[in-house]
DOBA-953023 format. One line per 2 residues: their letters; for each residue y, z, x of C-alpha. Coordinates in pm, 1 decimal. Example, Ala and Ser with C-alpha at 12.3 -4.5 7.8 and 13.67 -1.06 7.14 Angstrom:
<recs>
AS = -450.0 780.0 1230.0 | -106.0 714.0 1367.0
</recs>
This chain:
<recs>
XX = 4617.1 -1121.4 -7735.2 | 4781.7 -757.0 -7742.0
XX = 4621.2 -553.4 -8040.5 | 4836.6 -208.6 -8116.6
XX = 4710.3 13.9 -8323.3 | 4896.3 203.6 -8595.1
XX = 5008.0 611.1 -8535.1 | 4848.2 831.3 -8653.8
XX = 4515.6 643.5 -8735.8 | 4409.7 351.7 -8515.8
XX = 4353.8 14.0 -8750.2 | 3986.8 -225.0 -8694.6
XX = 4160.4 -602.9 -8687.4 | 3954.1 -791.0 -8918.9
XX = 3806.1 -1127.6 -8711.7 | 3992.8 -1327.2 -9005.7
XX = 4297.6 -1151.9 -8890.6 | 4255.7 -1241.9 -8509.3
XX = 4197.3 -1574.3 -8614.3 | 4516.4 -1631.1 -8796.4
XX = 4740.9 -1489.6 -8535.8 | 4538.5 -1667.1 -8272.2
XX = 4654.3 -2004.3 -8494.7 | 5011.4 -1889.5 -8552.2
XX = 5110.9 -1706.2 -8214.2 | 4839.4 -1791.6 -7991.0
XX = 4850.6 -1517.0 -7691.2 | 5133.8 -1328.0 -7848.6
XX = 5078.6 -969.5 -7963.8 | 4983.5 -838.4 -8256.9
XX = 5120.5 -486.5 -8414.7 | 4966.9 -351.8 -8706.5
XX = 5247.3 -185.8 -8903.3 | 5118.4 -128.9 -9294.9
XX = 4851.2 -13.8 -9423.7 | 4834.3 44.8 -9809.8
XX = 4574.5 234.9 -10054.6 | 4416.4 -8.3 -10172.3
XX = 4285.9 -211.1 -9862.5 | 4575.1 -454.1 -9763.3
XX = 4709.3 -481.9 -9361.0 | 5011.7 -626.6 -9227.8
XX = 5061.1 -733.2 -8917.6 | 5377.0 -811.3 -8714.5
XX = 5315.2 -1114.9 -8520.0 | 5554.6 -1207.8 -8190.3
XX = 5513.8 -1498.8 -7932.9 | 5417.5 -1472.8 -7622.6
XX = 5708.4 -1493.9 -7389.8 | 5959.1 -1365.9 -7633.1
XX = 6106.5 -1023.9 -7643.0 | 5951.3 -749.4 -7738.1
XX = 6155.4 -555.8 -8035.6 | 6485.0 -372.2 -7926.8
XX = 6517.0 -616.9 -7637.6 | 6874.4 -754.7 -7616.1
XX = 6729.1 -1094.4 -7510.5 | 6770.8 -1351.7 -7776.4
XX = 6439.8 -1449.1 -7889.7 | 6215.0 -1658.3 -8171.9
XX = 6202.5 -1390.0 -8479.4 | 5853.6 -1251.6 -8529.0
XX = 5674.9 -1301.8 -8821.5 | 5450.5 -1050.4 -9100.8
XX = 5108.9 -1128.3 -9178.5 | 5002.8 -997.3 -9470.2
XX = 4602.7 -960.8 -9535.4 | 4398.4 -905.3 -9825.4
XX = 4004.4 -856.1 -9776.2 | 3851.9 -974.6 -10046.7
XX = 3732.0 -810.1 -10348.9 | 4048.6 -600.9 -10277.6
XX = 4261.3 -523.7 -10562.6 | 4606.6 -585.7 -10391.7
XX = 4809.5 -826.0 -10591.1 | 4698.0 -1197.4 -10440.3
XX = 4888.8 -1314.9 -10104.6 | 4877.0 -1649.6 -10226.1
XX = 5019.6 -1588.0 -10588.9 | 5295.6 -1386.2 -10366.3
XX = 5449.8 -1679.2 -10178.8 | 5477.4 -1856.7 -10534.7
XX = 5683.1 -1541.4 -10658.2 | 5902.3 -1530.5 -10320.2
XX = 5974.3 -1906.2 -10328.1 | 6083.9 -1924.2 -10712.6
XX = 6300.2 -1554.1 -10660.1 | 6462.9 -1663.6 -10319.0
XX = 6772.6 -1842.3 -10443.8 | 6861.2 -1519.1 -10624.4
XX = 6819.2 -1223.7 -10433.3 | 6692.5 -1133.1 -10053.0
XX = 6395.0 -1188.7 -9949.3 | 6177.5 -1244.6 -9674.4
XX = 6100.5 -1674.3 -9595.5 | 5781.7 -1776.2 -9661.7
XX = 5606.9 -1967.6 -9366.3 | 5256.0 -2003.6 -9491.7
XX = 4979.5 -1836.2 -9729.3 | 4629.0 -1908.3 -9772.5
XX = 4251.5 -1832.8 -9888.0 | 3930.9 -1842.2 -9741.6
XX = 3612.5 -1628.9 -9720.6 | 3689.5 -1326.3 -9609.5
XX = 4003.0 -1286.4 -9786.3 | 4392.8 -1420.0 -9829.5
XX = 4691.9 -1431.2 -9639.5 | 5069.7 -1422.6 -9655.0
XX = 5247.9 -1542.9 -9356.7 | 5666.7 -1460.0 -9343.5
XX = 5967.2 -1486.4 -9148.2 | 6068.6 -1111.1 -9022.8
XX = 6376.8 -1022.4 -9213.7 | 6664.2 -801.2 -9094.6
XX = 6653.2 -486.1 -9219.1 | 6501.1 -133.5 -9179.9
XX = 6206.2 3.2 -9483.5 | 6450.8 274.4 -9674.4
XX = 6177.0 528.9 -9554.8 | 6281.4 515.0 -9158.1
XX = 6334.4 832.9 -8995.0 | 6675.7 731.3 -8941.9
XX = 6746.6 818.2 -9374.2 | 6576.3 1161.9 -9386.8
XX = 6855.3 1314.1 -9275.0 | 7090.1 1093.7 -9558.0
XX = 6836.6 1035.1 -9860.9 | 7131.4 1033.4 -10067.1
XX = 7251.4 676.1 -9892.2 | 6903.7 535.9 -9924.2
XX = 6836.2 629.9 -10288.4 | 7218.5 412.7 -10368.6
XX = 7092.3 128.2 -10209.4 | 6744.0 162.8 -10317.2
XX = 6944.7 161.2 -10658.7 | 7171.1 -127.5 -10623.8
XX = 6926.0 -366.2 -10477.5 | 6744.2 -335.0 -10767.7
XX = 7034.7 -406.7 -10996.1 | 7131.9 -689.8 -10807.4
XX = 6777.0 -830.8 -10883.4 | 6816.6 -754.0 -11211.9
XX = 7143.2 -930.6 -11267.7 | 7050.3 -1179.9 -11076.3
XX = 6712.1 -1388.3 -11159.2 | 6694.6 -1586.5 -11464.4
XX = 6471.4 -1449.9 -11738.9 | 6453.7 -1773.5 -11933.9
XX = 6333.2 -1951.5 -11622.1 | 6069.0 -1683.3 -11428.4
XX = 5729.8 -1819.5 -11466.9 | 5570.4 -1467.8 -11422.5
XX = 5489.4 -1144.9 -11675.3 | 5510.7 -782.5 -11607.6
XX = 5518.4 -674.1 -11957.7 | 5248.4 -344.5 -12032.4
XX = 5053.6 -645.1 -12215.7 | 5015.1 -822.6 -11900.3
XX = 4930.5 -489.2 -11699.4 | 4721.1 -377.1 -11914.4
XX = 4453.5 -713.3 -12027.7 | 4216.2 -612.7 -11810.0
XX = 4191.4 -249.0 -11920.1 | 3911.7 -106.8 -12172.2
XX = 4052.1 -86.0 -12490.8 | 4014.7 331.0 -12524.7
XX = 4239.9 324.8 -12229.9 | 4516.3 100.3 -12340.0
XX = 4510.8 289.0 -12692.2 | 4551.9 607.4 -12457.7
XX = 4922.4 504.0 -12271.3 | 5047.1 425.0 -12665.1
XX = 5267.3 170.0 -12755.1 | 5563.6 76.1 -12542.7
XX = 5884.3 170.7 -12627.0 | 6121.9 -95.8 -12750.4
XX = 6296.4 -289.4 -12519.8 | 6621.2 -189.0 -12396.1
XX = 6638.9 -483.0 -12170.5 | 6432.6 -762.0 -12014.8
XX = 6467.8 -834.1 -11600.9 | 6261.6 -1011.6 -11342.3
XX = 6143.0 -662.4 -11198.1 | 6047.6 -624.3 -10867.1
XX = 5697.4 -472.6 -10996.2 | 5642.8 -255.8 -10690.4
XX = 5998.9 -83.8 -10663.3 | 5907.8 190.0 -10439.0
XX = 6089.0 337.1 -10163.3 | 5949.1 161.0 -9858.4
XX = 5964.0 -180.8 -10068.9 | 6339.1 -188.7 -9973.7
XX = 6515.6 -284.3 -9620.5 | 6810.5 -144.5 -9576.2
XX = 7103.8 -212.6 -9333.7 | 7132.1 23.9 -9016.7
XX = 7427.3 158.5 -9219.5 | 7192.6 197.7 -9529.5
XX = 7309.9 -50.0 -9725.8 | 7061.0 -245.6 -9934.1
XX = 6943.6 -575.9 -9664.9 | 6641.2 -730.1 -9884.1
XX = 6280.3 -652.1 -10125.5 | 6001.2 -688.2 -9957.2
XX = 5628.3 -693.2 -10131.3 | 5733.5 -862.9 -10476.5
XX = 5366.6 -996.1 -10525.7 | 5389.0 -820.3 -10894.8
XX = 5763.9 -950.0 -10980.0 | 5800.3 -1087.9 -11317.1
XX = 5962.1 -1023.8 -11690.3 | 5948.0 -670.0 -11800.1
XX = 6193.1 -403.1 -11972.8 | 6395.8 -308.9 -11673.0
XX = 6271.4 93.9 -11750.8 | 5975.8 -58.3 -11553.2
XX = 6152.5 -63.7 -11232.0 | 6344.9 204.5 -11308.0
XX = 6077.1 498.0 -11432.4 | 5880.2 425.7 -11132.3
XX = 6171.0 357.6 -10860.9 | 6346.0 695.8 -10943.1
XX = 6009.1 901.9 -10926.5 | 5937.7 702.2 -10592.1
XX = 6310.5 849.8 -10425.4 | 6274.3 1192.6 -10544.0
XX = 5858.0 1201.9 -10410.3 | 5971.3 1045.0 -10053.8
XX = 6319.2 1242.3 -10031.9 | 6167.3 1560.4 -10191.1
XX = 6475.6 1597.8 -10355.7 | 6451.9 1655.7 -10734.0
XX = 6823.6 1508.4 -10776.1 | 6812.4 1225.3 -10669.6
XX = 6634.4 1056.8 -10983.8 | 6990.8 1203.3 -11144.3
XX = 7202.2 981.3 -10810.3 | 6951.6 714.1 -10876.5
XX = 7023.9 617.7 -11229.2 | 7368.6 655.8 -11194.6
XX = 7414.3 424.6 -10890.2 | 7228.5 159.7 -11105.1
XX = 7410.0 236.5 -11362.6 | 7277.5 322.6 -11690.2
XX = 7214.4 729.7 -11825.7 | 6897.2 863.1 -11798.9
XX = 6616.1 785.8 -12063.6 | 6302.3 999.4 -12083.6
XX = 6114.2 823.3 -12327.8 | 6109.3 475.8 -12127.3
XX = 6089.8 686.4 -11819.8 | 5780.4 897.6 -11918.7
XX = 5642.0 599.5 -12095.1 | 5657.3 362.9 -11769.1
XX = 5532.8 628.0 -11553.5 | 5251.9 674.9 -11755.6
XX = 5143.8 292.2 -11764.5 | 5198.8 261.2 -11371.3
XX = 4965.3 588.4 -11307.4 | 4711.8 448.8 -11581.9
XX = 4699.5 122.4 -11423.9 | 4712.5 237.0 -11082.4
XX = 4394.8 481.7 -11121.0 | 4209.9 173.3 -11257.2
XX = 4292.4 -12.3 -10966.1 | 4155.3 242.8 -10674.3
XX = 3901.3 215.1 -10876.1 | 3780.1 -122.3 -10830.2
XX = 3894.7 -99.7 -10462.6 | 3534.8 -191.5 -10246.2
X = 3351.2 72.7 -10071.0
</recs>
């Protein structure tokens, strides 16, 4: 088995991990490519005997392992597939092939999706193109997935249960509803895949998706383009490619709940 590790800081392959890939690709290779904040890998998994990427040789599409130690406070692999599964038949996303639990952790196993994360080199130089489709793959989400039928909450009340109560009473009450989506949850920048001509190609990492005020999304999308681009207006080309004016009290509001409940979770990340 090939083990790459990721630039600039090389990545330990949990034995769990090794396992798993030994299962699903046997003595293909094994590329770590993500590695988040709060103590979750993926992994791109290829056969052995297939192509590597870029080759023009047709080949058997690699696959993304997502792994979660546990004790990690990543939102659950397993509880992930159930979210891709039920949001699939409206909006892009990547094919579940398996998920799973055991000791040492859980496991999300997909099919590799075309599509580029909006943060590729390739958009620095045309942030404007990637904040648009950033944008309108989120409103096609939006319009998209049935609210009367989504199984799955990402209201502040929801956010927020596990929270002491001082803290809770500290973010305020939210704002009244201007209008309820399936959000994404986690509608950052490299969250989206985007064509090589930067249109919008699929979400990726919807393991928080569920009802919510769309300001949600929004409040924390349109910080995310303007951070990665630094580019203060794009939050202005952001809104208005989703279309709807800007709204500071939803957007302060929802930024304030995500960096509340964000703090708390690095928190209880394990040492």
């Amino acid at each position: 088995m090939v083990v790459r590790g990721v630039h600039p800081a090389p990545v330990e392959i949990p034995d769990a991990v090794h396992a798993l890939a030994g299962w699903y690709v046997g003595w293909g290779s094994v590329t770590p490519v993500w590695r988040n904040d709060l103590g979750g890998l993926t992994f791109r998994l290829q056969d052995a005997g297939f192509p590597p990427p870029g080759a023009t040789t047709p080949g058997r599409p690699a696959q993304y392992l997502k792994w979660v130690p546990e004790g990690a406070p990543c939102p659950d692999p397993v509880a992930e597939a159930g979210r891709l599964r039920w949001v699939s038949p409206f909006t892009r996303v990547p094919e579940v092939v398996d998920a799973g639990r055991g000791d040492d952790g859980a496991w999300l196993l997909t099919q590799e999706r075309a599509g580029i994360s909006a943060i590729d080199p390739r958009f620095r130089d045309d942030p404007r193109t990637a904040t648009r489709s950033v944008a309108e793959g989120l409103r096609l989400l939006h319009d998209a997935a049935p609210v009367a039928s989504c199984p799955f909450l990402w209201t502040p009340e929801s956010r927020t249960a596990a929270l002491p109560d001082a803290v809770r009473a500290g973010i305020g009450e939210p704002p009244p509803v201007d209008r309820l989506v399936v959000c994404h949850g986690d509608p950052c920048v490299p969250n989206t895949l985007l064509h090589d001509d930067g249109s919008f190609a699929a979400h990726v990492d919807v393991g928080e998706l569920g009802v919510a005020d769309r300001w949600s999304d929004l409040a924390v999308a349109s910080r995310s383009v303007v951070r990665r681009f630094r580019d203060p207006g794009l939050e202005a080309e952001f809104l208005a490619a989703y279309g709807v004016v800007p709204d500071p009290e939803r957007v302060a509001y929802y930024r304030t709940l995500w960096d509340v409940v964000e703090h708390h979770r690095r928190r209880r990340r394990p040492r």
